[in-house]
N, C-alpha and C positions, 0 to 999 in steps of 0.2 A: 717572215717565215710562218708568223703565228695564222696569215694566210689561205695559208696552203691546208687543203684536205688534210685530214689526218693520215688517211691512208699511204698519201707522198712523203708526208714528213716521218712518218714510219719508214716508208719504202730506205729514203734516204741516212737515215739514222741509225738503222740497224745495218746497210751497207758498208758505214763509214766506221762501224763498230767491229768488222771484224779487223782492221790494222790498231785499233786502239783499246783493244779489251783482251785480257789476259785468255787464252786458250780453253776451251773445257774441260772438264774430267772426262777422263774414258776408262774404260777395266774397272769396273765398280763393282763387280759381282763378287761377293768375297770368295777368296780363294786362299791356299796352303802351298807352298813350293814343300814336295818329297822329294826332291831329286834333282843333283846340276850336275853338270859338263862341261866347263869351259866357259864357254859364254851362257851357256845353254839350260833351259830351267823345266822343269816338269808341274805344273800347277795343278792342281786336285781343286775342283768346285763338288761342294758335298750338297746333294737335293736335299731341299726340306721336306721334301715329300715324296720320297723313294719308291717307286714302283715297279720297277726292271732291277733283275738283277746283273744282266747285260751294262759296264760303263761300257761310255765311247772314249776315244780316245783320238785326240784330233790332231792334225799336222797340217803346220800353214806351210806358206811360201818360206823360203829365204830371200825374196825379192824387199818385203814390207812387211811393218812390224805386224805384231798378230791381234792387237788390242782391234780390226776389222770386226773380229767377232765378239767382242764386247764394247761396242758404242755406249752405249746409257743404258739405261733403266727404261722398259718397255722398247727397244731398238738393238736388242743383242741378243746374236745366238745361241750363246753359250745360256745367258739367261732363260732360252724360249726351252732349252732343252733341261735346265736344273727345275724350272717349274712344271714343265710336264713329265716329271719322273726319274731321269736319267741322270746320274753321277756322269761330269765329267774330268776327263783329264787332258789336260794341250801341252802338247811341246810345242815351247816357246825358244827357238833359236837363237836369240839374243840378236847382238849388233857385236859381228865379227869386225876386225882390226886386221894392222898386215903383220899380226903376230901368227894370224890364222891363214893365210896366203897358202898354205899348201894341205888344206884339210881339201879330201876326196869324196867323190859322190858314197866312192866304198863304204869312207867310214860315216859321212853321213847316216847311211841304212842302216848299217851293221853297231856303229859304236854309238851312234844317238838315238836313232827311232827303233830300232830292233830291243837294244838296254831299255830305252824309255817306258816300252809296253811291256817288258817282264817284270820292271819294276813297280809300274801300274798294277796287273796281273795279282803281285803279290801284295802290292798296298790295299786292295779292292777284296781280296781273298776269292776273287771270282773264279769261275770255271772255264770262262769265255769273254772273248773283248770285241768293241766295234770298232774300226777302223775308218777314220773319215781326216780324205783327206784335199785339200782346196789348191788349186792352183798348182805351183810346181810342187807344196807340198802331197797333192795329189800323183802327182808321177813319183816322187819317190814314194807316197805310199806304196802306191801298185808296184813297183822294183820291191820294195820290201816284203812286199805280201805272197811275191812270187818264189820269194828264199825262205819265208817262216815258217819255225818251228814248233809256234807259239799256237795257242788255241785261237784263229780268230773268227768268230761267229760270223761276223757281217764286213763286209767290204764296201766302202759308199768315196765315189771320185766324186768331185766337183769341179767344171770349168775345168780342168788338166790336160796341160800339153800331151799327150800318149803317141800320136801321129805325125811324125816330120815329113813327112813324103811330099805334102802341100802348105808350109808352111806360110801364113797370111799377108804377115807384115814383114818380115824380113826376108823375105822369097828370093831378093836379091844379094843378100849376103850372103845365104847358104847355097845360091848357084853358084858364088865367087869361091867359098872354103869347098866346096865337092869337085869344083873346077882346077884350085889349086891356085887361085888369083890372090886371094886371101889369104896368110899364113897366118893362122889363129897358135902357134904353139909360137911362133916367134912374137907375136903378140903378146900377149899374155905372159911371157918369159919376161919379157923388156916391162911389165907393169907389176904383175906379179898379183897384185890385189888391187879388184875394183873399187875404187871408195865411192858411199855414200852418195857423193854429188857428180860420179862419171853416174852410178846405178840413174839418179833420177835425170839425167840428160838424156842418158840413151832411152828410157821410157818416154820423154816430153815427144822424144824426133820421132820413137812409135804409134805416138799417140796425142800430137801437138790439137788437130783441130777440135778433136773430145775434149783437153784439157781446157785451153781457152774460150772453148762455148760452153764451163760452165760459169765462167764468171758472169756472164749474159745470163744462164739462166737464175744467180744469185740475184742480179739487180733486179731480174723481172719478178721476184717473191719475197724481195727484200721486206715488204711490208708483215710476214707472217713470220712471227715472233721464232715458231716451233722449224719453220723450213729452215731457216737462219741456223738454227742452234745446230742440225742433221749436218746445213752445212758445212758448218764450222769444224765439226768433228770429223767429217770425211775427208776434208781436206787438208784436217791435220797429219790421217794417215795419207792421203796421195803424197805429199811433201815429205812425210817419213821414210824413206828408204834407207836401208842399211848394206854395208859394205858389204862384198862378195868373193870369197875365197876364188884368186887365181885358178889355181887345179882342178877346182871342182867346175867352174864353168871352161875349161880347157876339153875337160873331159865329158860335161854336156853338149857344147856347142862340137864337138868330134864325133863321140858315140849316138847322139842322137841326132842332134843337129845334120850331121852330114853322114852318117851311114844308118840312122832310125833304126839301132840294134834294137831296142826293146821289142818294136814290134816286126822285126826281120827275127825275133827271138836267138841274135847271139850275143846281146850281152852279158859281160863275164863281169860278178861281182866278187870281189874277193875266192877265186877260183871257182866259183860255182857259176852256173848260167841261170841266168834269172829271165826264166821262160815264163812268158805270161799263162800256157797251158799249166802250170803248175799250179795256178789257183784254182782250187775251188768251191772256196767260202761262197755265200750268198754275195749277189753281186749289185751297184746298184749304180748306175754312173748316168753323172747330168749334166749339161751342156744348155748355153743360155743362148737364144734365139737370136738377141741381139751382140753378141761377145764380140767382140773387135779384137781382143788380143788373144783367147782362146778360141774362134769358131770350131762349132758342131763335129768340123771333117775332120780334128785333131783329137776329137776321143771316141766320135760315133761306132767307129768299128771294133774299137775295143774289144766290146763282147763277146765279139765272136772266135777271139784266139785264146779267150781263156774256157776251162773244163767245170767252171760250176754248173750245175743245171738250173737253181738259180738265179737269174740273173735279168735288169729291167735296162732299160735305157730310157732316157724321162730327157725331152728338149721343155725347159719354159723358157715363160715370156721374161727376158729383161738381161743386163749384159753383164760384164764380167763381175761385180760385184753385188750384183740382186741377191744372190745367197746367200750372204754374209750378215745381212742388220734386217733382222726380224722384228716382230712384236712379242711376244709372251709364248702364243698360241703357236705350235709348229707347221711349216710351208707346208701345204696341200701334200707335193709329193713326199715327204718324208712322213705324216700324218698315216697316207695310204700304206705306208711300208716298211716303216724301222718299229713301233710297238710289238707287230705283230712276230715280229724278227728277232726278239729280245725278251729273255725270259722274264715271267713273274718273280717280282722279290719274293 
């Protein structure tokens, strides 16, 4: 072994070291919980150097845990944004159980993320809030944004399903459930609650040959100490999935999934219609060139059914999760457009 270049016996060594070395830390940024729900937790990161008085307030998926956006120290969002000025706040979903089998997209909006940001609102003493929201927590932002009553300044999607009309990767099941081949409420009645490890099967079968060509590209960089570490950490969360309220994916995979109320504008949430022309906060919605399980065509048009004047649409370079683990310094497009957007302390 003593042989071998260094740079192989690195390559090899740090390969062999992610099944025999304890996991990394992640969510290092210090943080406060003001406020829980059930499983569910409200974090407060306070800037050391405050300069908007505009927080954000961020809503991840309920697909994957949320620590995405705080990887480490110089590789986390939430960090690129408490250093460059901005208080945050994340709700953080937890890891539901089949105790929670029958919690709804309703009260998702209405009793978690609607609650979350008044109590943000009032923890902050703000005037106005930013709304960012990633992935599917990005579609229930935007549902939520469409029934608020609350001040929100700015409106920022990420990567978010919005458009069922051409859906990518399951194109085939939802021509099955719109056909009526499928029986999703008989399903789902007979399970009741997705667990964890149905959550990360069904993404492997969405997305089997991404996943297994990253172990190829681990061994090919095995030798750099720092790719190793990115690795290790991202693929703690791929592996992380958490359980999935029956009802509420009953009632996505129906109202969006197979009749795309949101953007046919008849979804009814908690008796009200949650019309996307009813926004119109500043608007800022981004879609990743290369997304696989989000493409472009599922939030592109977005913009145009809501009434803010307002409002960008911004494609960059990189796929589902390029927006999530930054550096310090904020991505280009939010650089050119959330400061400006958010008051002076």
């Amino acid at each position: 072994m003593t042989n071998w270049p260094e740079k192989e016996y690195r390559r090899w060594k740090n390969f062999i070291s992610v099944w025999t070395t304890p996991e990394p830390e992640v969510g290092l940024t210090p943080k406060t919980a003001v406020w829980k729900k059930n499983k569910a937790t409200l974090w407060y990161y306070r800037s050391p150097k405050k300069r908007y008085a505009t927080p954000l307030f961020l809503v991840y998926s309920l697909v994957n845990k949320a620590f995405v956006l705080d990887m480490a120290p110089g590789g986390s969002m939430i960090e690129s944004f408490t250093e460059n000025g901005f208080d945050v706040y994340l709700l953080e979903f937890g890891s539901p159980d089949h105790s929670d089998k029958d919690i709804t997209v309703d009260e998702y909006v209405i009793d978690y993320i609607q609650q979350a940001v008044r109590k943000a609102l009032h923890h902050s003493r703000a005037k106005d809030i930013t709304v960012i929201g990633y992935c599917l927590g990005g579609t229930l932002a935007a549902i939520y944004a469409s029934l608020a009553t609350e001040p929100i300044r700015n409106l920022i999607i990420c990567v978010a399903p919005l458009n069922f009309a051409e859906p990518p990767l399951y194109d085939k099941w939802v021509d099955a459930i719109r056909r009526g081949d499928l029986d999703v409420d008989g399903l789902l009645n007979a399970t009741g609650f997705i667990s964890p490890s149905m959550m990360k099967y069904g993404m492997r079968m969405a997305s089997a040959p991404v996943y297994f060509s990253h172990y190829l590209s681990l061994l090919n960089k095995a030798y750099d100490n720092e790719y190793v570490d990115r690795w290790r950490r991202f693929n703690n969360w791929t592996n992380g999935h958490v359980g999935f309220s029956g009802a509420a994916l009953r009632q996505l995979m129906n109202d969006l999934g197979k009749d795309n109320k949101f953007i046919n504008r008849t979804l009814i949430i908690r008796g009200r219609n949650a019309d996307p022309a009813n926004i119109t906060t500043n608007l800022l919605v981004v879609a990743g060139s290369q997304d696989r399980l989000v493409p472009e065509n599922m939030s592109r048009d977005f913009i145009d059914l809501v009434s803010s004047k307002d409002k960008t649409y911004t494609l960059v370079s990189g796929g589902h999760t390029t927006l999530a683990v930054k550096g310090k310094g904020l991505p280009q497009f939010l650089e050119n457009w959330l400061p400006k957007r958010s008051g002076a302390k």
